[in-house]
N, C-alpha and C positions, 0 to 999 in steps of 0.2 A: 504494500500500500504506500503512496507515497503522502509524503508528508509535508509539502508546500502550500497545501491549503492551509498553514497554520502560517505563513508569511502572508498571504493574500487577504484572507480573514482580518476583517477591523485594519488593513494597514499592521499588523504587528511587526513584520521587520521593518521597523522606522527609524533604525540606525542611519541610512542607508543618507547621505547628504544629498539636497533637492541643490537646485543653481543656485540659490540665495546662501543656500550655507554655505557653497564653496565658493561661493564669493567674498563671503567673510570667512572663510577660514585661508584663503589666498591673502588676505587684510593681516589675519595674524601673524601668516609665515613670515609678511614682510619687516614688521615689523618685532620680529624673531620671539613672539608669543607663543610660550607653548601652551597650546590650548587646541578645540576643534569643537566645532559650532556643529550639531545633527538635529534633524526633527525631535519635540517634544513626545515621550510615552503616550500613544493616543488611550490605552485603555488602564487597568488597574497592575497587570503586571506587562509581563514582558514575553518575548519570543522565546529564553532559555525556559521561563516558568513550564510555559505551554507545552514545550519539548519534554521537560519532564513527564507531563501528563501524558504525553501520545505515548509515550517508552511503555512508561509500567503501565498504562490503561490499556495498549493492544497487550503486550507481553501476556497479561492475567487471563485477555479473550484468546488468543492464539493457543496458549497450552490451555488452555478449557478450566482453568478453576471453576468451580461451581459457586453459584450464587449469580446475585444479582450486581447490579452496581450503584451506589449512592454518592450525593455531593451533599456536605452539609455546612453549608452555608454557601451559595451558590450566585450575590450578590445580581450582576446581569445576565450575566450567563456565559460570558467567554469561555472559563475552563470546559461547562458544562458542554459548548460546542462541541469542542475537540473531544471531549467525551461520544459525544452522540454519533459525531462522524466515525469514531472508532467502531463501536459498535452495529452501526450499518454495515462497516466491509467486514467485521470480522465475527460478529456474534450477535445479529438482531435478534435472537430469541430472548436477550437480557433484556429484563426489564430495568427502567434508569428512573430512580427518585432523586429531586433533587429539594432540596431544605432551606428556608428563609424567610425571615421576618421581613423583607422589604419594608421596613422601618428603621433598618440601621441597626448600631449596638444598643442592646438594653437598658437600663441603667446600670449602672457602674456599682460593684460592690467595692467593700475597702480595697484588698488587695487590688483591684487594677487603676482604680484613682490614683493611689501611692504610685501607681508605671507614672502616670502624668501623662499617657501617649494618646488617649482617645479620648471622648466625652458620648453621652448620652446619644444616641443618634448618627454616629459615624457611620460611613462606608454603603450610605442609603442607596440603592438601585428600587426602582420602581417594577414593579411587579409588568404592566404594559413596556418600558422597553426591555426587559427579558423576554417576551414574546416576541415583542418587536426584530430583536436580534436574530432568535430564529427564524423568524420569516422570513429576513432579510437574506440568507442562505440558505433556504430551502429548506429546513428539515423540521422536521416530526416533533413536537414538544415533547418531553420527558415526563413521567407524573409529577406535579406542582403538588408541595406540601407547604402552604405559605403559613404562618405563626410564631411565634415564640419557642423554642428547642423543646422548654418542658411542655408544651401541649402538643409536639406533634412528635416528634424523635420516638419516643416509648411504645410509640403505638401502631406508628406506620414506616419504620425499619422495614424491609425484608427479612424474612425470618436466615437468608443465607445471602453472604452479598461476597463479594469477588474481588473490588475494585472501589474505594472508598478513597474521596476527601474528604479532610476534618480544618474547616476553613472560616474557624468561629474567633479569631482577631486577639481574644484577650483571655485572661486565665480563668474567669468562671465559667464560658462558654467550651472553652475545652475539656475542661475537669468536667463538667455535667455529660457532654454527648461522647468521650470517650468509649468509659466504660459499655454502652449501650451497642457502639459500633462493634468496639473488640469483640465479644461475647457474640457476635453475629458472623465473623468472619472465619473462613473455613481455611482448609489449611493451604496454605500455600498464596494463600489473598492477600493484597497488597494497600497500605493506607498511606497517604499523601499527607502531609500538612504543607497546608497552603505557603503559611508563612513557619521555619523553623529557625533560629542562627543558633549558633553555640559558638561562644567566642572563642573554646579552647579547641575548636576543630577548625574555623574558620574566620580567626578577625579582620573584623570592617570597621575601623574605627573612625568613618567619617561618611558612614552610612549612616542614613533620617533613623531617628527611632520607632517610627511605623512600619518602616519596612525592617526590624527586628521582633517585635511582638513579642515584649519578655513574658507577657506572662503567658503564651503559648509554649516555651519551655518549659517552663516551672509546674507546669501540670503536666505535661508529658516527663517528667524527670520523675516525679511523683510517682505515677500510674506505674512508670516500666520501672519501679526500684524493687520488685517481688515479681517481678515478668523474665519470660526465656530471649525474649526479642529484646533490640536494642534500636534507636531510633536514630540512623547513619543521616549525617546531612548533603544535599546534591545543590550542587552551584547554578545560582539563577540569577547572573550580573546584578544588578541592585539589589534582591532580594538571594536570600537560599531556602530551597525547600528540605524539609525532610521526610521522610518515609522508613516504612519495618513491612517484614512480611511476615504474618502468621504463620508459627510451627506448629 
């Protein structure tokens, strides 16, 4: 399967300098600036993000894990694309839930106030353009669970899932829907977090604090500190993901 529809999609490889940039990056050379002027992120992450999800998301459909597949917290829908395209060429028989408030983050308990990195209402996508998006590329809407994690996660899980993000921004969203996914994933199933950094595998120390999401560690460090899995991080230029596979 090829995998260019994930540069095509939204513009995401927009590294790529238009005439203007290299108009002004000819400006810097000259005046021996090191620097270089590229188009602006059109979406929430980036082309390496995406790459990681088409890897492990066919990887799980190609050798046939069982189960379903879920995104939980699924904001527009970008990853969720790349998700759905996968499974058209490789496994339509999976059923795809995907999870979100389309209200943004919750309210904030102590622990993620103390981050300082988000407030009540971040990271808002509208429920109309997540369809919008799929429209726009043609494909099949995936079941829409829209609410709050605790009224919908417990309930409408697939009972076996394959292929899981857990892409809940801060640390009480994670620590809740964990648990709920693990305990659903079979063996060999693969979980993604959207956002993961670990400074002592990978420092960025002049990366934004959003795209670190400390308290996304700290409940995944929690959770795998009695677990056989271990949760490896994978390089996503401004951000880094991480992921585990169930043994």
């Amino acid at each position: 399967m090829n995998n260019t529809f994930i540069a095509n999609y939204f513009d995401w490889d927009h590294r790529t300098p238009r005439k203007r940039h290299r108009l002004a990056n000819r400006l810097l050379n000259k005046f021996r600036l090191n620097g270089q002027v590229i188009p602006k992120t059109p979406g929430m992450a980036n082309v390496e993000a995406r790459m990681n999800i088409f890897h492990l998301a066919s990887q799980t459909a190609a050798y046939k894990v069982s189960g379903d597949v879920v995104e939980v917290g699924c904001n527009a829908g970008e990853s969720s694309i790349v998700i759905q395209k996968v499974l058209k060429e490789y496994a339509p028989e999976k059923q795809f839930h995907v999870f979100d408030s389309f209200e943004g983050l919750p309210k904030l308990q102590e622990d993620d106030i103390k981050d300082g990195v988000y407030a009540q209402g971040s990271m808002t996508a509208k429920l109309d353009r997540f369809k919008k998006n799929f429209s726009d590329v043609g494909l099949e809407l995936p079941h829409i669970h829209k609410g709050w994690f605790e009224d919908t996660v417990p309930s409408c899980l697939p009972d076996q899932i394959s292929f899981a993000i857990v892409d809940g921004d801060i640390y009480s969203s994670t620590k809740y829907v964990l648990p709920y996914v693990y305990e659903r994933l079979t063996p060999g199933a693969i979980c993604l977090f959207g956002i993961y950094y670990d400074e002592k595998v990978f420092s960025r120390p002049y990366t934004a604090e959003p795209f670190k999401s400390p308290g996304v560690q700290r409940a995944c460090d929690e959770f795998f500190e009695d677990k056989p899995e271990k949760v490896s991080v994978l390089y996503a230029c401004e951000y880094s993901n991480g992921y585990f596979r169930k043994l």
